[in-house]
N, C-alpha and C positions, 0 to 999 in steps of 0.2 A: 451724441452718445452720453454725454457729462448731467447733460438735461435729464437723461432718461433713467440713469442712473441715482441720481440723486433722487428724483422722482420716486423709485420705485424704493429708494432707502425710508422714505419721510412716510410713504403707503405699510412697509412694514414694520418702522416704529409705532406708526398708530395699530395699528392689531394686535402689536402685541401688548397696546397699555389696558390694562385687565379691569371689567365692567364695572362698574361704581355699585358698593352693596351699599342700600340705605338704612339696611339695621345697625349695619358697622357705622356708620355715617354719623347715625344717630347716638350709638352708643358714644364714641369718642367726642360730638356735641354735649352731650350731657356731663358728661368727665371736664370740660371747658368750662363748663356753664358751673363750677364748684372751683374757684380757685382757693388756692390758701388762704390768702385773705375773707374770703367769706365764712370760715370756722374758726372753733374755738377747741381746743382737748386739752387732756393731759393724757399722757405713755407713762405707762411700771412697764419699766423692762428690767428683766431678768435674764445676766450670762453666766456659761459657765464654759470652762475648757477642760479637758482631759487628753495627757500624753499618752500616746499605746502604752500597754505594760505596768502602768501606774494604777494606783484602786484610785487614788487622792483626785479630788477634784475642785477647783479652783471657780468661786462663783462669787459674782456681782449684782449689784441692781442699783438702779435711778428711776428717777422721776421727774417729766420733764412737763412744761407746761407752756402752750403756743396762743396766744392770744390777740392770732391773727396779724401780727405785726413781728412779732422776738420771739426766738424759741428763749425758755430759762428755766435752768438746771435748779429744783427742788428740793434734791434731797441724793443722797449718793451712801449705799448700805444703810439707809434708815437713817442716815443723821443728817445735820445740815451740813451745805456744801463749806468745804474751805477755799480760800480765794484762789489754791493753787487749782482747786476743781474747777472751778469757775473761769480762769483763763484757760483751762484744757480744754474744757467744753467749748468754750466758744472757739478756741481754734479749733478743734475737730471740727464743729458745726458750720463752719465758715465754707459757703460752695458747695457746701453739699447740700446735694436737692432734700427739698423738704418731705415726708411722706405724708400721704394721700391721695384720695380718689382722681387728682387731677392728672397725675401720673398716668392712668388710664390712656391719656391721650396724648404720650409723649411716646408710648409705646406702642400703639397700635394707630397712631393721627396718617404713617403714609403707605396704610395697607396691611391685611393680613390672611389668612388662607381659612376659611371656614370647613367646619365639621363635624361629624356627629356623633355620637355612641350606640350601642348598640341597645341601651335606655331611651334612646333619642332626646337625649341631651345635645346643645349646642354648644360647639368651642371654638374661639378663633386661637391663631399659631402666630406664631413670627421667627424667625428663623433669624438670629442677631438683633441684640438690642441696639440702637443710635445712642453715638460714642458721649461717654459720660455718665450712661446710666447706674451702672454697677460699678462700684470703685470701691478693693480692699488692700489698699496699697498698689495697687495698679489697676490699672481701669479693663476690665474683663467684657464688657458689654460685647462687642460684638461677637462672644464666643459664647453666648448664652443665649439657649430657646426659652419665652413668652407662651403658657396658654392659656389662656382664660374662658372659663365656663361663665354662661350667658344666664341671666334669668328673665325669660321674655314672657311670664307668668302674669304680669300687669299690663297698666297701660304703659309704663313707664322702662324698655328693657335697660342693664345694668349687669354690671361685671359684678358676679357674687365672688369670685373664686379666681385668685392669679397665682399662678406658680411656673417657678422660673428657675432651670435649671443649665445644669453643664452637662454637655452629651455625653462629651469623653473628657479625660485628663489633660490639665495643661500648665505644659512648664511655664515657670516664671525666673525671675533674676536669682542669683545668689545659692545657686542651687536647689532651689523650692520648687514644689509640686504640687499643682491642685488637682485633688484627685476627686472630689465630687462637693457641688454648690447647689443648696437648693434655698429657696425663700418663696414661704408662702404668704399669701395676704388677703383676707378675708374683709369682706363689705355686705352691708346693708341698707338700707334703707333708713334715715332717720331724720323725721319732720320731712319725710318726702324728696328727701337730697340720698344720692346714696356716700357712704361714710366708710372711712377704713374704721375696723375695729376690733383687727386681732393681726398681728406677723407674725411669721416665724422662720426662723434662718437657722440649717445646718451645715457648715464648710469643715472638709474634710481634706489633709494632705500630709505635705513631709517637707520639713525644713533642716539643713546641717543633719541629716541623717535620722532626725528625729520625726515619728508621725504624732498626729494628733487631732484631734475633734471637737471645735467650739461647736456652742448652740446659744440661739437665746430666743427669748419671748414677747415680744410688747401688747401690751392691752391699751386701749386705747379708751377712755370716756371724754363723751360729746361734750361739751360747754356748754354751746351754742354756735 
């Protein structure tokens, strides 16, 4: 009976593991096939925050430059960096995943549910990112949806379009609230490689009683 049972467990694990798409397959090969190390960019990112109820709004900008090996901090509100910038930067930056196209397949490498619009556009889903991905003082990934729009218009298909969000609200430590997270990220095609070349992030919540709404922007130019 133990044979039979078992048997018949190992028959409906395989059934239920779901067909192999080889556009996905290929998509998330291609996002491989661009690791970090094979670009070069520089990011202007531009932040700003705003508490509810306040007109005043509080804004920054850098410039950062990756050449392939180091990220390094440029410039910070236009001017040169000072060393205490510079050891901030590099601790902020320390662990945390680098951005770009490779990401692609960090997020969609063990499956994702495909779909269409009523354009007959194509999009794949993911329903929880894999732990580490999203980190703002605590690591939120598996409580955030992935969908990315396809452009399978070439020989070449490719993630034009990723956005990632919070379904519903979620508590955190210290009395904090996140009440809505989105980050978009935009890709093209460049020299034939597809490239990030625009984000954008708006997180929205309530801390110690207080709300409020950062955002920012990064642009992104190729090197090489």
């Amino acid at each position: 009976m133990r044979l039979v049972l078992a048997a018949l467990s190992f028959l409906l694990v395989v059934a239920a593991a779901p067909a192999p798409d080889p556009l996905l397959q290929q998509i998330v090969a291609g996002a491989r096939a661009v690791p970090p190390a094979s670009a070069r960019w520089e990011r202007a990112l531009k932040q700003s925050g705003q508490e509810a109820g306040d007109s005043r709004t509080e804004s920054h900008s850098r410039t950062e430059r990756w050449d392939g090996k180091q990220l390094t901090l440029i410039n910070v509100d236009g001017k040169p960096p000072t060393a205490d910038d510079i050891a901030s930067h590099r601790k902020a930056s320390a662990g945390r995943p680098l951005p770009g196209y490779h990401r692609v397949a960090d997020y969609f490498g063990t499956g994702a549910i495909r779909s269409q619009d009523a354009q007959g556009r194509m999009f794949y889903r993911v329903n929880g990112l894999p732990k580490g991905s999203i980190n703002i003082g605590r690591d939120i990934s598996g409580s955030l949806v992935a969908e990315a729009l396809i452009d399978n218009s070439g020989p070449q298909p490719f993630v034009s379009r990723l956005r990632i969000t919070l379904p519903k609200p979620l508590g955190l430590m210290f009395m904090a609230r996140l009440d809505s997270f989105e980050a978009v990220s935009e890709y093209r095609l460049v020299g034939g490689r597809p490239m990030l070349v625009r984000q954008t992030q708006v997180i929205a919540g309530k801390q110690m009683g207080k709300s409020g709404t950062s955002r920012s922007e990064s642009l992104y130019t190729i090197l090489g």
